[in-house]
C-alpha positions in Angstrom: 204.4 157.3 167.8 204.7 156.0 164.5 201.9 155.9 161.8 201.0 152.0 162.2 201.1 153.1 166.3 198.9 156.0 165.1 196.1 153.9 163.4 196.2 150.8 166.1 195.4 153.6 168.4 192.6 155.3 166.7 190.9 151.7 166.2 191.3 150.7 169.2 189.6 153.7 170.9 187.1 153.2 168.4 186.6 149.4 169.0 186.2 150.7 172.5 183.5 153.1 171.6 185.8 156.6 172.6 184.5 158.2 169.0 185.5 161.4 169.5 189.2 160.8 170.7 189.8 158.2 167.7 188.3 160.7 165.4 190.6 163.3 166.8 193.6 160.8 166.5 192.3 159.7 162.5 192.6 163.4 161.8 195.6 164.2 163.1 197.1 161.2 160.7 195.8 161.9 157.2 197.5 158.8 156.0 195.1 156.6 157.2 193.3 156.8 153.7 196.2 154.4 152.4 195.0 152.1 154.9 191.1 150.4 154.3 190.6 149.1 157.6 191.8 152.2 159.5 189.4 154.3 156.9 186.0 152.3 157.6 187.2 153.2 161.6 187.5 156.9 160.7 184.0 156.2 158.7 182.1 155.1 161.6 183.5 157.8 163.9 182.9 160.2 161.5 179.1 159.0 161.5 178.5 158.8 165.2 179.9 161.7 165.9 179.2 164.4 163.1 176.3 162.6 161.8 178.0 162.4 158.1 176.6 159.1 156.9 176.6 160.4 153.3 181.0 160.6 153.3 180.6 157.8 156.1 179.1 155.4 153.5 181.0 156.3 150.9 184.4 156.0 152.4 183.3 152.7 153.7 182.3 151.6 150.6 186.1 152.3 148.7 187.6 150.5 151.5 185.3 147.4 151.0 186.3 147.7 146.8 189.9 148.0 148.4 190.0 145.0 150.6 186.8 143.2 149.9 188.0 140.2 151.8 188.1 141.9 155.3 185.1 141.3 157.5 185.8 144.4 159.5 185.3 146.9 157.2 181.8 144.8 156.6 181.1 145.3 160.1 181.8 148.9 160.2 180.0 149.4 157.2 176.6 147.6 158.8 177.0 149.4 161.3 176.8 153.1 159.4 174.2 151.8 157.2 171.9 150.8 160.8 172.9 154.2 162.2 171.1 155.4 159.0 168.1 153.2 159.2 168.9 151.2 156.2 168.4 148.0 157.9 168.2 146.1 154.7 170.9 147.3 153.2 172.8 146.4 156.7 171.2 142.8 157.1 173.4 142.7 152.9 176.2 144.1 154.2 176.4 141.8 157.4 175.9 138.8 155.6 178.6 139.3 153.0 180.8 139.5 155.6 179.8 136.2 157.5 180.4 134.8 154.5 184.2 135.9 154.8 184.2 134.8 158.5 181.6 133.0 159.3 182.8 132.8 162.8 183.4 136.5 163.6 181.9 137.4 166.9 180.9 140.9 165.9 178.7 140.4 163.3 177.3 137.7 164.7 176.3 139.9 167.6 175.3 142.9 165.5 173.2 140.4 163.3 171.1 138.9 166.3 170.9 142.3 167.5 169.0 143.6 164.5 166.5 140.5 164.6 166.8 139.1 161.1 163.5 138.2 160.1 162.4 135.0 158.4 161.5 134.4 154.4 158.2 134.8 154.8 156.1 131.1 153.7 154.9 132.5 150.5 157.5 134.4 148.6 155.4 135.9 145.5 152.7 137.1 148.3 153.6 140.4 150.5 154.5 139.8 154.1 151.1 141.6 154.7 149.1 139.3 152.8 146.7 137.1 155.5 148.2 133.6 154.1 151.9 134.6 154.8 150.6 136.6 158.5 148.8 132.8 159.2 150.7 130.3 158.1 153.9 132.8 159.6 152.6 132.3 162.9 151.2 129.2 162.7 155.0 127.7 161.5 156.4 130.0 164.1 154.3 128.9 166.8 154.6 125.3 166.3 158.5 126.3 165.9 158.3 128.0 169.8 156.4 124.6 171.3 153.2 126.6 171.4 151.1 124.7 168.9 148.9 127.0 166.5 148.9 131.1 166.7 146.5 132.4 169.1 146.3 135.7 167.3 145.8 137.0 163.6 145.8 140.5 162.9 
């Protein structure tokens, strides 16, 4: 196999969710460093499987700098940053690359997934405050068919 059959292999398995084998198959090929895409694969695998978000992230984030106009590398990235409980920084992430491709299937997914939530009504007031809780479910209700909210906590 040559290196291009190397790194198609190694994203597919992990496309596929085999982690371990297309880790194995990333480092058995160190050239897939020269390659972005292939390196925010090796990223994610690296992540699920050793639990090295810190070099995850990091790696992900020169591949993005490197081909910043690739939505998969966005989507790999997401996904590390979820893995890691940095939702926010995800939700970022995930939206920069539907703004690439706003039709890729895969962030879409991951995006409805994670249950985006809504601007809250009143911007300057916390999400906590009573008028944003209210008028939240009062909008949301009505949004739903259900007229006002029943509950306010």
């Amino acid at each position: 196999m040559n290196t291009g059959e190397c790194l198609d292999r190694g994203m597919n398995l992990t496309k596929v969710e085999e982690y371990e084998g297309a880790l194995k198959v990333f480092k058995a090929l160190p050239e897939f460093t020269e390659h972005s895409e292939a390196t925010s694969y090796y990223a994610l695998c690296l992540a699920i499987v050793e639990g090295k978000f810190k070099e995850a992230t990091s790696l992900c984030l020169a591949a993005v700098k490197r081909e910043f106009y690739n939505p998969e590398i966005y989507l790999n990235l997401g996904t590390i940053y979820m893995l890691n409980g940095q939702k926010t920084l995800a939700i970022r992430v995930l939206r920069k690359g539907l703004h690439i491709d706003s039709s890729h299937r895969e962030i879409k997914k991951k995006v409805l997934e994670m249950g985006v939530r809504q601007k809250p009504p009143f911007s300057f007031l916390s999400r906590k405050n009573f008028a944003n809780k209210y008028l939240g479910r009062v909008v949301r209700g009505r949004q739903q068919g259900r007229g006002a909210a029943r509950k306010i906590a």
